[in-house]
C-alpha positions as CSV (number, residue, x, y, z in Angstrom):
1,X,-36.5,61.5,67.4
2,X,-35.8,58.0,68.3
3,X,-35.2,55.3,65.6
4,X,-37.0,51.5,66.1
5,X,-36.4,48.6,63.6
6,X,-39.7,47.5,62.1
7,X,-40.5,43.5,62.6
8,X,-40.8,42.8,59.2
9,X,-36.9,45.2,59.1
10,X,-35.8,42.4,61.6
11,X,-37.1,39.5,59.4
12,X,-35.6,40.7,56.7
13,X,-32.0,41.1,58.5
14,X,-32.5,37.4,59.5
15,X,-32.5,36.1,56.2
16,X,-29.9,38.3,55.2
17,X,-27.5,36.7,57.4
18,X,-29.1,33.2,56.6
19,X,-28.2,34.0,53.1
20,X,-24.7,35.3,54.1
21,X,-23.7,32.2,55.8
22,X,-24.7,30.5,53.0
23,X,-22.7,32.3,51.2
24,X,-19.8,32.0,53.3
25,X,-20.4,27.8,53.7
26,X,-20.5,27.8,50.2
27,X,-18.5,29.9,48.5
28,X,-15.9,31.9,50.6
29,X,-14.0,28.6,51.6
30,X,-11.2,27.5,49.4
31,X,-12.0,26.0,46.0
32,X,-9.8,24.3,43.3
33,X,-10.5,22.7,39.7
34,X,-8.5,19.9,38.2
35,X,-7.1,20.3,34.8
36,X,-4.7,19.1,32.0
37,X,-0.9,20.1,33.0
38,X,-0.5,22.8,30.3
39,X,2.4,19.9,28.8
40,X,-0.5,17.7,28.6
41,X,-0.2,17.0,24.6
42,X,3.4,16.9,24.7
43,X,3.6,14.3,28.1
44,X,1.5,11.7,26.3
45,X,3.4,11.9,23.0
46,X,6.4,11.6,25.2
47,X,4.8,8.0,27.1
48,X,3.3,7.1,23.5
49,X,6.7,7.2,22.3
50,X,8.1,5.4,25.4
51,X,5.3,3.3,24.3
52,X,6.4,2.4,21.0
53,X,10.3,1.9,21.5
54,X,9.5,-1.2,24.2
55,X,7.3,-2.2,21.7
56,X,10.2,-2.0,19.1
57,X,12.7,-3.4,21.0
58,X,10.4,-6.7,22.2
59,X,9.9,-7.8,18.6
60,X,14.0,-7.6,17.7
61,X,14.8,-9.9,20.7
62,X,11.7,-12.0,19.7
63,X,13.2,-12.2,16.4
64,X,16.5,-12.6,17.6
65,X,14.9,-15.4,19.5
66,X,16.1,-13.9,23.0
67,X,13.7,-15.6,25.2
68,X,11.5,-13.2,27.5
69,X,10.9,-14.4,31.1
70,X,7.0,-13.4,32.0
71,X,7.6,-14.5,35.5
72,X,10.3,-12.0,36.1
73,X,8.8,-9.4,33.3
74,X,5.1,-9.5,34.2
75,X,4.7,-7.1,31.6
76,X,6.7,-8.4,28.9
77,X,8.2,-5.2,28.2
78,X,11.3,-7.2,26.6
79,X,13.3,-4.3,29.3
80,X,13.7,-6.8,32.1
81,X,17.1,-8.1,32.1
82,X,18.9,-11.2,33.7
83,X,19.1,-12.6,37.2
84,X,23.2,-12.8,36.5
85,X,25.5,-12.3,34.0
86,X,28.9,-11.6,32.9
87,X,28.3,-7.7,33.0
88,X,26.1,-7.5,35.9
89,X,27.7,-5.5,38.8
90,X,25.9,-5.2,41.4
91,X,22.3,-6.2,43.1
92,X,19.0,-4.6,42.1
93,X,15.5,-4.6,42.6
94,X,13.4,-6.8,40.2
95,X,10.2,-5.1,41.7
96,X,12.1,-1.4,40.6
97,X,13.4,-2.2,37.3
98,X,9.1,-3.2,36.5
99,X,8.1,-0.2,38.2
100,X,10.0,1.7,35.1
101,X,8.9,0.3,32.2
102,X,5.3,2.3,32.9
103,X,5.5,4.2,29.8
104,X,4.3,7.5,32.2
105,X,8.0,7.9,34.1
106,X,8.5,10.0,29.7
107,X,5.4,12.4,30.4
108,X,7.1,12.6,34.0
109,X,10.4,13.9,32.5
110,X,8.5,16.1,30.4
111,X,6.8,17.8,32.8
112,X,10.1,18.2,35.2
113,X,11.8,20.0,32.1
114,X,9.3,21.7,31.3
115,X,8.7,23.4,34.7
116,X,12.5,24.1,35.0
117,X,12.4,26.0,32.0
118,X,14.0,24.3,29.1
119,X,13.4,24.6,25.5
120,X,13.6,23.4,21.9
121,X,17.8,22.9,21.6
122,X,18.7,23.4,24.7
123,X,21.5,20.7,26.0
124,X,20.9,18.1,28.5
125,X,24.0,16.4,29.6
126,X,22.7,12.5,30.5
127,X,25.3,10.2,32.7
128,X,23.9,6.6,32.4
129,X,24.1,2.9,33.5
130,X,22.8,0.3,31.8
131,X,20.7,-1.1,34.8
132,X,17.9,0.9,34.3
133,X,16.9,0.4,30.3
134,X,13.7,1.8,30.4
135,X,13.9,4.4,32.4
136,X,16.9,5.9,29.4
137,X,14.5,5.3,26.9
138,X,12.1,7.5,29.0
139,X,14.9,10.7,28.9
140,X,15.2,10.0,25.3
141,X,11.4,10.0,24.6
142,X,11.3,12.7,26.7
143,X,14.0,14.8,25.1
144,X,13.8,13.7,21.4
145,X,9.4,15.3,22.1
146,X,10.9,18.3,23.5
147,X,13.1,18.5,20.8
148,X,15.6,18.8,23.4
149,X,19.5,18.2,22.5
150,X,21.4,15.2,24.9
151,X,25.1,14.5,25.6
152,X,24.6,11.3,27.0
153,X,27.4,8.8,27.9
154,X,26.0,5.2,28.8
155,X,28.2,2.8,31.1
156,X,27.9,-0.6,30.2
157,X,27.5,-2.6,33.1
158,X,23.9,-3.3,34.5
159,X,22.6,-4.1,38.2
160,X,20.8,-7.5,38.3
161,X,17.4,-7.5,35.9
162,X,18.7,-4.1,34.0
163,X,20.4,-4.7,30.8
164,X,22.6,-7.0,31.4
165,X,22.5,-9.4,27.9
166,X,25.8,-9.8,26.7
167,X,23.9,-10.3,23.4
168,X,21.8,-7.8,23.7
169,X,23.2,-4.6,25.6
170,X,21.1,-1.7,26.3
171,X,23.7,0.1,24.2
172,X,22.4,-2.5,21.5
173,X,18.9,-1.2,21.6
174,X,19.9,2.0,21.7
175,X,21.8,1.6,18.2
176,X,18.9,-0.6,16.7
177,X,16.3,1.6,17.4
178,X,18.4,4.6,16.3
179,X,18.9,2.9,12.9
180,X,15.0,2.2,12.6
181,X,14.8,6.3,13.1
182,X,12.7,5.6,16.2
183,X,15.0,7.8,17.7
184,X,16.7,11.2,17.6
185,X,19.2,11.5,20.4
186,X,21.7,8.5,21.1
187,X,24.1,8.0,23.7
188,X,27.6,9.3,22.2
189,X,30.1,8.1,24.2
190,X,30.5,5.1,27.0
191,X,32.4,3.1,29.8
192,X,32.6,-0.2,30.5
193,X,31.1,0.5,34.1
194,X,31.3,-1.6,37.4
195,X,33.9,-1.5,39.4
196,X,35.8,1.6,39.6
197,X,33.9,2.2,36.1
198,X,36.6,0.3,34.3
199,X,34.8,-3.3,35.1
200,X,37.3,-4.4,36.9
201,X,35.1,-7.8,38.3
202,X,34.5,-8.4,34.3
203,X,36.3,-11.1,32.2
204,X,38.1,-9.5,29.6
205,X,37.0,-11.8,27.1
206,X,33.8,-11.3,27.7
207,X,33.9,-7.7,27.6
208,X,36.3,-7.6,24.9
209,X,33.4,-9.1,22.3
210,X,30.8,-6.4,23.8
211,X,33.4,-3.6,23.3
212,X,34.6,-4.4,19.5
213,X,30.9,-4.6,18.9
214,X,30.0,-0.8,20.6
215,X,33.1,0.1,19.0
216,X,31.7,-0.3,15.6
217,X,28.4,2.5,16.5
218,X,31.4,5.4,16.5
219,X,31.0,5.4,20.2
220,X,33.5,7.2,21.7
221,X,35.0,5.0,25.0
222,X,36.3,6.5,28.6
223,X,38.8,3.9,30.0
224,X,40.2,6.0,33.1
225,X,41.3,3.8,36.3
226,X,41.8,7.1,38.5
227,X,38.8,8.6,39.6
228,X,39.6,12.1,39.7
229,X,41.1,12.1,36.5
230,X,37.8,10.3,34.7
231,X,35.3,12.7,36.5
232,X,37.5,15.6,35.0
233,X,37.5,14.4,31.9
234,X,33.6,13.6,31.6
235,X,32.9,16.9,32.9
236,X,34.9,18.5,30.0
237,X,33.2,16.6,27.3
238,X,29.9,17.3,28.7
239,X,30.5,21.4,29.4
240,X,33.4,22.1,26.7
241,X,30.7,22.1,23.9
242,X,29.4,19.8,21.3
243,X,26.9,19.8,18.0
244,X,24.9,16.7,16.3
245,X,24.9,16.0,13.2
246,X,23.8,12.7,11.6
247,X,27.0,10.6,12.7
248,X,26.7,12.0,16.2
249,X,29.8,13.2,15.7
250,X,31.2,15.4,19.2
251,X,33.0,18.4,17.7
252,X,33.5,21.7,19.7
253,X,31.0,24.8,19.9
254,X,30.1,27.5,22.5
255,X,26.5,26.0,23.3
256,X,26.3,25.6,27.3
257,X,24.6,22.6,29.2
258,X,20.9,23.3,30.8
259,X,20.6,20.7,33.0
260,X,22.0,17.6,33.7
261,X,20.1,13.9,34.3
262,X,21.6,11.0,36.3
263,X,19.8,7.4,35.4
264,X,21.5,4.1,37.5
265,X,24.2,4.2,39.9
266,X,27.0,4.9,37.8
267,X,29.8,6.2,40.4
268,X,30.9,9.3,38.4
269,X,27.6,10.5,39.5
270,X,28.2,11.0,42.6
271,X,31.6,9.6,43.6
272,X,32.2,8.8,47.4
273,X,28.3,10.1,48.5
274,X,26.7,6.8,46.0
275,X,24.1,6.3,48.6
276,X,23.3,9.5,50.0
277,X,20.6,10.9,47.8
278,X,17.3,9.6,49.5
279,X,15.4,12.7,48.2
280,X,11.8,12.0,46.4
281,X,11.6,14.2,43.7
282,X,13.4,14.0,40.6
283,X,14.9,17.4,40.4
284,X,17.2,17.9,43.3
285,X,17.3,21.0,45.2
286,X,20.4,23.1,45.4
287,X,21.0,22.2,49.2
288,X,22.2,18.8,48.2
289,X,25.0,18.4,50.1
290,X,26.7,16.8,47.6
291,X,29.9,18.2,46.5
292,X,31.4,15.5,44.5
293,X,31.1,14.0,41.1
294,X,29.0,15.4,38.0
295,X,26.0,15.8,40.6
296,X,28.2,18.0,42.7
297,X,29.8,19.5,39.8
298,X,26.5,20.3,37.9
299,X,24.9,21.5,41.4
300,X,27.7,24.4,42.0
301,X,27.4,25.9,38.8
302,X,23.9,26.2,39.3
303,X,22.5,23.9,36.5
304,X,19.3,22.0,37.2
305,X,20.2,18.5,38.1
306,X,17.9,15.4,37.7
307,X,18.3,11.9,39.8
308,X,16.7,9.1,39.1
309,X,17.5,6.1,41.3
310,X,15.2,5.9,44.3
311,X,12.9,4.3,42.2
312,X,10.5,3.2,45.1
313,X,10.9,6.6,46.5
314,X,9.7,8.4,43.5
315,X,7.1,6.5,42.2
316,X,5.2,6.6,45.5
317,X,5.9,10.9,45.8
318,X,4.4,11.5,41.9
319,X,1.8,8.5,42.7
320,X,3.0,6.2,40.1
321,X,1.9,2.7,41.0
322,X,4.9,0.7,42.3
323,X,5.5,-2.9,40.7
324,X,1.6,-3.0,38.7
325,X,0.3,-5.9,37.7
326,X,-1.4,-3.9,34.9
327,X,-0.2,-0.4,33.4
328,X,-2.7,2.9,33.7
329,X,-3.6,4.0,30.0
330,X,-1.3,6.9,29.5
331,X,-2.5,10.4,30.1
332,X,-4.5,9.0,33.3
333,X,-1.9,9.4,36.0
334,X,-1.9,12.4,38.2
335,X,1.1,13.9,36.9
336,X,-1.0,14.3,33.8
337,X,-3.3,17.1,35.9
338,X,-2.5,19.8,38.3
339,X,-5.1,21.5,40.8
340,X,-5.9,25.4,40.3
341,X,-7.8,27.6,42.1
342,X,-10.4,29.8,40.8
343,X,-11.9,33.3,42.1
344,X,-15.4,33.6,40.9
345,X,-16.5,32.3,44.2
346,X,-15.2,35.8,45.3
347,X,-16.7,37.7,43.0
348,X,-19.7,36.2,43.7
349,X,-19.4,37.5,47.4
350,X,-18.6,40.7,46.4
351,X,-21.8,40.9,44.7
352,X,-23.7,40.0,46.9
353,X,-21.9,42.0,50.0
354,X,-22.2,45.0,47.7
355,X,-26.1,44.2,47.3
356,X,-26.5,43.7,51.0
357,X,-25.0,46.9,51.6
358,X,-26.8,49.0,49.3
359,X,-30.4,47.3,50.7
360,X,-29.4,47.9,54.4
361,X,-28.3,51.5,53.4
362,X,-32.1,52.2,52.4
363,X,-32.7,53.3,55.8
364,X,-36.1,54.2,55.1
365,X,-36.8,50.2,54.2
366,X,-35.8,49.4,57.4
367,X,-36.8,51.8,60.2
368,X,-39.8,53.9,60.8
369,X,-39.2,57.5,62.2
370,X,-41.3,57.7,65.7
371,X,-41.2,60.8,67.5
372,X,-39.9,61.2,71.2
């Protein structure tokens, strides 16, 4: 007995497969859904927060009567500092320092820490310039919404347009808008910065009436001319323990350090390698080869380590605009989404290879029994 496939059998099969390729054109290939990052709530209270402390510290230098320069700070952040002064150091990038005051480089920071694991009280050693104001403001937005606990240790001297007011330090916004309560953490201790971190190309007059005023926020102050022997010591009082209380007080306990956070080009960073770090993302990978100061340091004991300099570099790799005219409305940016890929498509399929297999298995609905 010979088996022959009916025509209306073979019409059927056709639009099987018609339908299958559908199927497959459809629904097999790849698919992906945008969505909040699961940090979504907590990234825009961090860039509100950002938000309001620019805010905060524009209307003290309005009512301080510091004049704000809207040609040089387009967005009259109150953040962009001066072409020159007595505590600038070196040259920087007006078009940088304007890319930072986008209130979004807080829900960035968020999101870093948050994907490298740290929690509520964990300790974040911080080693600052002053050249970059808003992007500090940004970690402490960031860490104060993650309820995060900093070490931080702020050097005073500022590349051109960062916080270089002699009247006005970033170290003095920092104190004002920690005695408004805007803030939680604070930086702790400090260095004069610059040269050899001891601003050696600054007039001591000059630097003498900025210190005796830092002096009086119970900051405590490195003053170390040998290299080696400053990086040891900053490593100690990041890693040999501390507590907060309300005087910021450093004291001793057995609490380790989670990560650590570079801001500016402060040279206990990274010592002889300053300009070596071209990477685009934030967090640096563990192949760094960068064996010297605190980056170094932190990298071989195998605690996550932040950078943020390449300013250009990094705005462009998370797609933050570079140098806007006009900032996005926070909670718009990319970084405020991530791309997931779902399986019902698959299921689908399944379905409907199971139902294809089950029709074609009625034999009898396909083929007529002829004798031979």
């Amino acid at each position: 007995m010979k088996l022959q496939m009916t025509n209306a059998a073979k019409n059927c099969v056709l639009v099987l497969l018609a339908a299958l390729f559908l199927v497959l054109y459809y629904y097999v290939k790849p698919r992906s859904l945008i969505v909040k990052h699961q940090a979504y709530s907590e990234m825009t209270a961090a860039a509100q927060k950002m938000q309001r402390l620019q805010q905060a510290v524009r209307q003290e230098m309005l009512r301080m009567g510091i004049e704000i320069d809207k040609t040089v700070d387009r967005l009259d952040s109150g953040l962009i500092g001066l072409e020159w002064s007595g505590i600038s150091t070196t040259l920087g990038n007006v078009e940088s320092k304007r890319t930072t005051v986008n209130p979004d480089f807080a829900a960035l920071l968020v999101k870093l820490f948050k994907e490298a694991g740290l929690q509520k009280g964990d300790i974040v050693a911080a080693n600052c310039s002053s050249s970059f104001p808003a992007l500090n403001l940004a970690f402490i937005a960031a860490a104060d919404t993650l309820e995060l606990r900093t070490v931080m240790i702020t050097s005073v001297g500022a590349s051109t347009y960062g916080g270089n007011r002699e009247d006005f330090t970033y170290l003095d916004m920092e104190q004002y808008l920690y005695d408004k309560h805007l803030i939680k953490n604070k930086t702790i201790a400090y260095s004069l910065g610059g040269a050899g971190d001891i601003g050696k190309e600054f007039d001591p007059e000059r630097i003498g009436r900025i210190k005796e005023r830092l002096d009086g926020y119970g900051l405590t102050f490195f003053y170390e001319a040998d290299f080696e022997k400053n990086l040891t010591e900053r490593y100690a009082f990041y890693t040999d323990g501390f507590r907060h209380d309300a005087a910021h007080i450093h004291t001793n306990t057995s609490a380790a350090v989670k990560a650590f956070i570079n801001i500016g080009g402060n040279m206990l960073s990274v010592g002889e390698y300053n300009d070596s770090i071209t990477t685009e993302a934030v967090r640096l990978p563990a192949s760094v080869p960068i064996k010297t100061g605190l980056v170094g340091m932190f990298l071989q004991s195998s605690t996550p380590v932040f950078y943020l300099l390449n300013i250009k570099s990094i705005a462009r790799y998370y797609q933050l605009p570079f140098d806007p005219l006009a900032l996005p409305e926070i909670g718009t940016a990319p970084i405020y989404y991530r791309t997931v890929s779902y399986t019902w498509n698959y299921v689908i399929l399944g379905i409907f290879l199971a139902a294809l297999y089950l029709i074609t298995g009625c034999r009898h609905l396909f083929f007529n029994e002829i004798s031979s």
